[in-house]
C-alpha positions as CSV (number, residue, x, y, z in Angstrom):
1,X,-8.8,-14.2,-24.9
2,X,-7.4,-14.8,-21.6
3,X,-9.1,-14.4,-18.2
4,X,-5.7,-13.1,-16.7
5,X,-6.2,-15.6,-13.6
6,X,-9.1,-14.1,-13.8
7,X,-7.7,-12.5,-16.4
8,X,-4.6,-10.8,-18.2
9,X,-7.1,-9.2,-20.3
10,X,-8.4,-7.4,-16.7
11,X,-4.8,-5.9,-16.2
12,X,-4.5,-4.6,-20.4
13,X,-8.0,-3.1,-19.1
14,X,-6.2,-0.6,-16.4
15,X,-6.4,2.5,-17.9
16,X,-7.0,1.8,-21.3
17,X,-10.4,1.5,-23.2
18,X,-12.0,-1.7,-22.7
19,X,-13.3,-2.5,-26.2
20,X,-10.0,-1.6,-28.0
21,X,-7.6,-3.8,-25.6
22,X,-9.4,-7.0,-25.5
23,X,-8.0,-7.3,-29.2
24,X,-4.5,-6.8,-28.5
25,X,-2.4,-9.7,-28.5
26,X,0.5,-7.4,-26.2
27,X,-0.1,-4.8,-23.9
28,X,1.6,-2.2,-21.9
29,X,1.3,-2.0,-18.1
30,X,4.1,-0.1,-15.9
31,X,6.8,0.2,-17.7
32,X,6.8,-3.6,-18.9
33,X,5.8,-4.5,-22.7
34,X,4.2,-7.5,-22.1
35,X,3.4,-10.1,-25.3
36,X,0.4,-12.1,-23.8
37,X,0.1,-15.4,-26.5
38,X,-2.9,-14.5,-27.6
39,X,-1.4,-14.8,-31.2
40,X,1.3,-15.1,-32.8
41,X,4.4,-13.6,-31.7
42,X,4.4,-12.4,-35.9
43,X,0.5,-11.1,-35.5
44,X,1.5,-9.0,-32.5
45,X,2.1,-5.6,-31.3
46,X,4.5,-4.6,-31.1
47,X,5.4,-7.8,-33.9
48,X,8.2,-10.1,-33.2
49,X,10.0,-10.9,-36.6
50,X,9.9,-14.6,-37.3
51,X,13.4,-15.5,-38.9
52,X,12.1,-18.8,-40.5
53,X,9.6,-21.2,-41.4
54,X,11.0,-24.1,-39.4
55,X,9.3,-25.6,-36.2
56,X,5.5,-25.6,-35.4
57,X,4.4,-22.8,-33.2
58,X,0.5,-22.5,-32.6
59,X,-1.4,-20.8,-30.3
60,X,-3.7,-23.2,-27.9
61,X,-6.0,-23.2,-24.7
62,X,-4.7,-23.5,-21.4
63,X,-6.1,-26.7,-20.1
64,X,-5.8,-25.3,-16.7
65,X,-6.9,-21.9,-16.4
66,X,-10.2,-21.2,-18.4
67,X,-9.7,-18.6,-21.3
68,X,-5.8,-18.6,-21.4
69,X,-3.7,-19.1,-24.5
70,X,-0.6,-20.2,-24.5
71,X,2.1,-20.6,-27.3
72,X,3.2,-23.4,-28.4
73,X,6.9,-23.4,-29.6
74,X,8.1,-26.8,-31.0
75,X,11.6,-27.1,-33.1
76,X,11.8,-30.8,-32.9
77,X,13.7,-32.1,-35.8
78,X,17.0,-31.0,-34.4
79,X,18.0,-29.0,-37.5
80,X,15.5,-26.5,-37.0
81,X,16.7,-22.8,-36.3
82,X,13.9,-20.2,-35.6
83,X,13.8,-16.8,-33.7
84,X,11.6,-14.2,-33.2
85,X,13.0,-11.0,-32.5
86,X,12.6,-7.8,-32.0
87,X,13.3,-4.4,-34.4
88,X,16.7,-3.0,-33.9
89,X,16.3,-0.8,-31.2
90,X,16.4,3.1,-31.9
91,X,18.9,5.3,-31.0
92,X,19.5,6.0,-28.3
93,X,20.5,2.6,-27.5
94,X,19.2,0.6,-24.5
95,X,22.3,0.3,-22.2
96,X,20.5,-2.4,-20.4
97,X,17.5,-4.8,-20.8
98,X,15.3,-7.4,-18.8
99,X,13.4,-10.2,-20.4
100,X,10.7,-12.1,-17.8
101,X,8.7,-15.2,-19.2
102,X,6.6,-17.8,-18.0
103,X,7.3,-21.2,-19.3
104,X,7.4,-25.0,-19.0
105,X,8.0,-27.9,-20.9
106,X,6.3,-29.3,-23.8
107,X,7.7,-32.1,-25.7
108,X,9.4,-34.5,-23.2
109,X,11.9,-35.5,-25.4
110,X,12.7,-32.1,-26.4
111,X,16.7,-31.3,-25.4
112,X,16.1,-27.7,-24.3
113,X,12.3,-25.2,-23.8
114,X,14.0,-22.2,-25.2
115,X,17.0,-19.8,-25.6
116,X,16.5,-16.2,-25.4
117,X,19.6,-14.2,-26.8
118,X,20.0,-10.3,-25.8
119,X,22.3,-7.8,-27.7
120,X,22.2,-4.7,-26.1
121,X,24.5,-1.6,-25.9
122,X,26.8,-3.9,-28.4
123,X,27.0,-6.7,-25.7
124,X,25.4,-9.9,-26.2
125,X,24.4,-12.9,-23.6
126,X,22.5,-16.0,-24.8
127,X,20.3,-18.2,-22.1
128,X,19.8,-21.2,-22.7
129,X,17.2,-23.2,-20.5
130,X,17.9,-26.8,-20.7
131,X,15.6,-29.6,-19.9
132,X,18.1,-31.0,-17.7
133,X,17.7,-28.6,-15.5
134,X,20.8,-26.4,-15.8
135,X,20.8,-23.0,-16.9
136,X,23.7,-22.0,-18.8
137,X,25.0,-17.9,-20.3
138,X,26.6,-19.4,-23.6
139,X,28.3,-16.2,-23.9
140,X,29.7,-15.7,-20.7
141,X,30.1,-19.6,-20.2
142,X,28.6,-20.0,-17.1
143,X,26.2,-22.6,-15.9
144,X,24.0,-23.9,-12.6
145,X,22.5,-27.1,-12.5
146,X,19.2,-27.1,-10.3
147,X,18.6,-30.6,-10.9
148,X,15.9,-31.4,-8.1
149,X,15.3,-27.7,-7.8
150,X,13.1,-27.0,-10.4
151,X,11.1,-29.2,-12.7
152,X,11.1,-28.6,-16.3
153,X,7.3,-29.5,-17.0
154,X,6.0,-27.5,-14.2
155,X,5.1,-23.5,-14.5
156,X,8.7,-21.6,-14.0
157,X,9.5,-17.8,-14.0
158,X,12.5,-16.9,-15.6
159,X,13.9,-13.0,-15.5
160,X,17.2,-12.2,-16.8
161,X,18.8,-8.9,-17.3
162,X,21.6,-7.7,-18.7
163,X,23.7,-4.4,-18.4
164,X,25.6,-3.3,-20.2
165,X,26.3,0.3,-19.7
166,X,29.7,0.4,-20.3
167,X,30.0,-0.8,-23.4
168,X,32.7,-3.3,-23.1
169,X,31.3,-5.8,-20.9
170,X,27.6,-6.9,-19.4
171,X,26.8,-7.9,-16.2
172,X,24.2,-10.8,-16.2
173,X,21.3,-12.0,-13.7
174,X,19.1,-15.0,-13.5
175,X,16.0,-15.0,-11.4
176,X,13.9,-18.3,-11.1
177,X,9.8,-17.2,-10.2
178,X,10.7,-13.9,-9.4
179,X,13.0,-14.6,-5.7
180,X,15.0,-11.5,-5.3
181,X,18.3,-13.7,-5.2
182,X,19.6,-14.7,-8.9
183,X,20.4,-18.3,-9.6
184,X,23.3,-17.3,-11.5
185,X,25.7,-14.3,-12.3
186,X,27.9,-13.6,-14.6
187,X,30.0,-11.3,-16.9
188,X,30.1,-11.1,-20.8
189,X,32.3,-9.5,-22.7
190,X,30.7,-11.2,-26.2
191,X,30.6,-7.9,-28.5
192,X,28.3,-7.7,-30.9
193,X,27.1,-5.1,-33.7
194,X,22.9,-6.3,-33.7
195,X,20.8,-4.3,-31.1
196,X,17.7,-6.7,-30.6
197,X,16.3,-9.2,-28.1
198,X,15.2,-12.7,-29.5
199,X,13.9,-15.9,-28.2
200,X,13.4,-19.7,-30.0
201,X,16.2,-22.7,-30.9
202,X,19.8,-21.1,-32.4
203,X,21.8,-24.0,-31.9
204,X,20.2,-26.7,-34.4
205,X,18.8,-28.6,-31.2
206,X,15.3,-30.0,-30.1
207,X,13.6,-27.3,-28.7
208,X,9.8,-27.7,-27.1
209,X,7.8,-25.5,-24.6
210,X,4.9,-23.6,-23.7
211,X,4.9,-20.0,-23.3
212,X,2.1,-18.1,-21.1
213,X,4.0,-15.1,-21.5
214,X,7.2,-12.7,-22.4
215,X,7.6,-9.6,-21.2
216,X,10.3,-7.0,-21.5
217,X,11.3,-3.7,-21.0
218,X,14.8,-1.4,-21.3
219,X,16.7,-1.3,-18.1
220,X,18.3,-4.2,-15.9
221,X,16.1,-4.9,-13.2
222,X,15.7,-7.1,-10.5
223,X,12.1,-8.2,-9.4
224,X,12.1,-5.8,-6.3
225,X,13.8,-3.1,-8.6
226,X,10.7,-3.5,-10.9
227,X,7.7,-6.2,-10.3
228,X,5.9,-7.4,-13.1
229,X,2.4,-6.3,-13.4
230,X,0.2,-7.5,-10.9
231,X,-1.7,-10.5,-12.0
232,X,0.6,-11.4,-14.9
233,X,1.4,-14.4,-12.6
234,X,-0.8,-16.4,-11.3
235,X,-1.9,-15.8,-7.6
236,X,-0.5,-12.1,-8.1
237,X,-3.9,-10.3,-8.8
238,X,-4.8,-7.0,-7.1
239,X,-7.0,-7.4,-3.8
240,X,-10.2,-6.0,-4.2
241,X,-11.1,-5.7,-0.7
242,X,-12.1,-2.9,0.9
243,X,-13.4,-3.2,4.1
244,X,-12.5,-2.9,7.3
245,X,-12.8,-5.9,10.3
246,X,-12.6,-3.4,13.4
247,X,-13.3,-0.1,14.1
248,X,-13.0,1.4,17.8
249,X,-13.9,4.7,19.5
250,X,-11.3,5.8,21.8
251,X,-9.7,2.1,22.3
252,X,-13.0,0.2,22.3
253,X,-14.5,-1.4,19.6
254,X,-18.0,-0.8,18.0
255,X,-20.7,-3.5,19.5
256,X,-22.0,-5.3,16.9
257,X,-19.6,-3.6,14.1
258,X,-19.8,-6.1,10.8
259,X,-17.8,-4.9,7.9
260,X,-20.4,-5.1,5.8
261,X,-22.3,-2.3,7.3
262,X,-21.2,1.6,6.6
263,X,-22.7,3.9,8.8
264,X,-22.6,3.7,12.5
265,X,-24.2,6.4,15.2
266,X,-22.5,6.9,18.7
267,X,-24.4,8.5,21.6
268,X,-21.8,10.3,23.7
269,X,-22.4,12.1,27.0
270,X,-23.4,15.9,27.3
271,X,-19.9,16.8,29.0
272,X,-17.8,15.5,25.9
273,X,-16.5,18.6,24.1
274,X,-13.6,16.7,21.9
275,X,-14.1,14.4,19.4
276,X,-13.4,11.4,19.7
277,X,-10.5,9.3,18.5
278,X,-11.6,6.6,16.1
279,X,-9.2,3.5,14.9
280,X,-9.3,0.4,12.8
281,X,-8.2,-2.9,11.5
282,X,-7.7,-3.6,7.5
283,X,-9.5,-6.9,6.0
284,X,-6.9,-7.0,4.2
285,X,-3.4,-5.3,4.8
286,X,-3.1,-4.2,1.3
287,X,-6.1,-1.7,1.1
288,X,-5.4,1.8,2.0
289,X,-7.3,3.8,4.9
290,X,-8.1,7.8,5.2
291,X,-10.2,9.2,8.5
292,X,-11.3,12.2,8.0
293,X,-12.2,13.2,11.4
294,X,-15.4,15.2,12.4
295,X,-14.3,19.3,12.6
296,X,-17.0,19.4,15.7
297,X,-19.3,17.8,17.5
298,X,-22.4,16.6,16.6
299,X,-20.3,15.2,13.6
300,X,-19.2,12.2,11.6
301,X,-16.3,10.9,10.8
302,X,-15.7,9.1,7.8
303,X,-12.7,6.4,7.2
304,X,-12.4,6.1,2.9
305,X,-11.4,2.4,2.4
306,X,-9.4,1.5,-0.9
307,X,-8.7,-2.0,-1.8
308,X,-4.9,-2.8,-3.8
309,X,-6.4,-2.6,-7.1
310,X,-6.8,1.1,-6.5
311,X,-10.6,1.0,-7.9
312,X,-12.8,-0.8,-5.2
313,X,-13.7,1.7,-3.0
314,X,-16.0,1.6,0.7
315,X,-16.4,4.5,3.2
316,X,-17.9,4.0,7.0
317,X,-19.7,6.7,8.5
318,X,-19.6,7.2,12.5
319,X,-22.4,9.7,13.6
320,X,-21.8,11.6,17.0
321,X,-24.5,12.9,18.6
322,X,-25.7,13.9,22.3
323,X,-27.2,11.5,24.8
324,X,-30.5,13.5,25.5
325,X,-30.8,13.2,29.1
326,X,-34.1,15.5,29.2
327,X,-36.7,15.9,26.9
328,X,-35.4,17.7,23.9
329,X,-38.4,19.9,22.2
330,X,-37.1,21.7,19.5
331,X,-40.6,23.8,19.2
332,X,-40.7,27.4,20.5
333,X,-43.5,26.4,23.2
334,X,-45.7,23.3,23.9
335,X,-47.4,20.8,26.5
336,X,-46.5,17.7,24.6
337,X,-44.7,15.4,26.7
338,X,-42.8,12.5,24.8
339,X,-41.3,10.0,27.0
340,X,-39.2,7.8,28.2
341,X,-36.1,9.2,27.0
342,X,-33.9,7.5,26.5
343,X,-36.4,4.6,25.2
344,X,-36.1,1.0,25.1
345,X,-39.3,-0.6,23.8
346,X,-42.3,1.6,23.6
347,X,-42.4,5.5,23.5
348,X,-45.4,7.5,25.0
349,X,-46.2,10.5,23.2
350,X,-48.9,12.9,25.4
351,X,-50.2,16.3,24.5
352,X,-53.1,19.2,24.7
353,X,-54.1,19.0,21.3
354,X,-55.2,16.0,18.9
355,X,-52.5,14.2,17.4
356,X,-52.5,13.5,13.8
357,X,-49.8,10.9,13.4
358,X,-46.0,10.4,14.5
359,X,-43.2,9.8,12.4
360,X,-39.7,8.8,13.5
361,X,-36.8,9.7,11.2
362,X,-33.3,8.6,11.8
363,X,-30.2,11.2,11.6
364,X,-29.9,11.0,8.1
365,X,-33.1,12.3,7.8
366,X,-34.4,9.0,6.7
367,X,-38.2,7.8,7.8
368,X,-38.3,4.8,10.0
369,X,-41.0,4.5,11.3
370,X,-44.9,6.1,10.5
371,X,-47.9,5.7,12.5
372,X,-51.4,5.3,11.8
373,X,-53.8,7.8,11.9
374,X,-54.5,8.8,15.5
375,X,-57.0,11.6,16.1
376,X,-56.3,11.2,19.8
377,X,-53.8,13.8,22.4
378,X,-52.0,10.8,23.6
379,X,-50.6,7.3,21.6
380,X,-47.7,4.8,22.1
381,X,-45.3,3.5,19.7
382,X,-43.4,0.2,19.3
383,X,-40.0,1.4,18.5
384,X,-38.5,-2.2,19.8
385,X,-37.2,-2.9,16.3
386,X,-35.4,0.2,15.8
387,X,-31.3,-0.2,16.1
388,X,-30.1,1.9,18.8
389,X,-29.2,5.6,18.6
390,X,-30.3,9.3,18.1
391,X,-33.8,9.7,16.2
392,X,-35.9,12.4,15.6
393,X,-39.9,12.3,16.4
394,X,-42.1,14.2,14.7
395,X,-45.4,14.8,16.0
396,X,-47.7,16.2,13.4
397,X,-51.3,17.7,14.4
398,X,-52.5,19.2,11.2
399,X,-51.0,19.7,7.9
400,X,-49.6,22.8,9.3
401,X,-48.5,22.2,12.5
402,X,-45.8,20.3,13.9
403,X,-42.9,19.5,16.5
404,X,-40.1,17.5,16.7
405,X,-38.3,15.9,19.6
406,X,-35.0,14.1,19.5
407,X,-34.9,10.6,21.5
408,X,-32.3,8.0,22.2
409,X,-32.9,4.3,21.6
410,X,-31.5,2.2,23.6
């Protein structure tokens, strides 16, 4: 199967069941049928009709890209004609169509890699890619020689479309790796009473190339008008990144803010009533970013990261809480004394009655920090390890009876 760069198989996989697409030698991915040379263009589906037994075609490994296929087409005897083509298209007709494949070379000697032949809306074109280097319509007669532009036994793009909505004439694009400018234009007026699309050797010459891929759909497009799936080429995959490389609050950027790590808490000042503005930079420009800003303060606000291949997914936290500029005892009455607030290193803890043990707990309620067993109405605590922001202490005295203070670490 292939690995789609890493993988074609991981594009068939978007939003279809895994187990059953692995199998397929085409799939379907936005709009585009795409045939994948896994197999035979005759063991497909949807099949290509083979028109003869001439020529060898065989499916073999990419030697470059680890679990690719690639078909081999070879019509080397020079009175070989083969096609594959499609089923006569249903009513109603196409009025236009676009055929995209990635090819190159095979057999040095061979005189042409392939001709792909469209008849659509009763209008018919006929590419023919030679190894030369020129491109030439054989219906409408035209021709561009990009000797020295492209190479023939290197990895090429090739898009054509052709519409053909009136009925009486076609108009005709080439496009070389998918550059929004054609190579070559042209009008046909070749008629034609067939209503398929075909590719192989129709001319009794030598015909030899490799094909990674073909895919095709109804419509004339151009690659900005309709991309091909992402990933079909290689280099083209989806990013999966989703992180961010910056976040600020109110123009200045987190200190030590890695995009690795999610949740953040910033300590703001007693006299702040609004909530503060909070911006970012993209890893990668591709992802897509919602902040969902806190609806008070304390709050958080959240920024929902999603990477381009719509299915990685990060979100970073920033917690808002109070600089406590005074003790903070959240108990109806008490003579325990817990200080310094706002603490750097180690935090005294002083009261009437015998203290059982402290525990420190972090705003999302998680334990941090637990002390021994003190038995004693005073201790200190090493809370030098601690990241700074808001915590809560909890300072226990039976199993019963507790308070909790809330501190700043500095």
């Amino acid at each position: 199967m292939k690995n789609f760069y890493a993988s074609k198989e991981l594009l068939r996989c978007l939003g279809l069941l895994i187990l059953f697409v692995l199998h397929l030698p085409s799939f379907a991915q936005d709009g585009w049928t795409v045939y994948s040379s896994d197999a035979l263009p005759e063991d497909s589906d949807p099949v290509w009709i083979r028109t003869s037994d001439a020529g060898s075609i065989t499916v073999i490994d990419d030697v470059d890209i680890s679990g690719n296929k690639l078909l081999e087409f070879n019509t080397m005897t020079g009175s070989d004609q083969l096609w594959y083509k499609t089923d006569n298209f249903p009513e109603p007709l196409p009025l236009g169509y676009t055929m995209v494949f990635r090819i190159k070379q095979n057999n040095l000697e061979a005189d042409r890699l392939i001709e792909v032949d469209m008849h659509i809306n009763g209008i018919r074109e006929q590419l023919l890619i030679g190894a030369d280097s020129i491109l030439k319509l054989q219906r409408s007669g035209e021709e561009v020689d990009l000797s020295g532009v492209w190479s023939p036994n290197e990895w090429n793009v090739f898009r054509i479309s052709l519409d053909a909505t009136s009925g009486e004439s076609g108009e005709v694009n080439l496009y070389m790796n998918e550059e929004t400018t054609p190579v070559l234009t042209a009008t046909t007026t070749r008629t034609t009473g067939s209503k398929f699309i075909r590719f192989g050797d129709g001319n009794n010459t030598t015909c030899s190339s490799l094909i990674d891929f073909i895919a095709y759909d109804s419509g004339a497009y151009s690659p900005e008008a309709s991309p091909l799936p992402a990933g079909l080429i290689p280099g083209t995959e989806l990013s999966s990144v989703a992180t961010l490389s910056e976040i600020s609050i109110n123009g200045e950027q987190i200190a030590g803010f890695s995009s690795e790590t999610f949740d953040y808490q910033i300590v703001l000042a007693t006299d702040v009533e609004t909530v503060p503005t909070v911006t970012y930079t993209k890893t990668d420009a591709n992802a897509s970013v919602v902040v969902n800003d806190a609806t008070g303060l304390p709050g958080s606000t959240t920024l929902d990261v999603t990477a381009q291949d719509g299915e990685t997914k990060n979100t970073y936290t920033i917690a808002f809480t109070y600089e406590a500029s005074v003790l903070s005892n959240v108990a109806t009455q008490s003579n325990l004394i817990v200080y310094p607030n706002p603490v750097w290193s180690e935090m005294s803890v002083n009261g009437a009655k015998s203290i059982q043990k402290v525990e420190v707990y972090n705003i999302k309620g998680q334990r941090v920090l637990l002390s021994p067993e003190i038995h004693s109405t005073s201790t200190k605590l090493d809370i030098s390890d601690l990241t700074s922001g808001v915590y809560l202490v909890n300072v226990s005295y039976s199993l019963n009876e507790a308070e909790v203070f809330r501190i700043v670490k500095k």
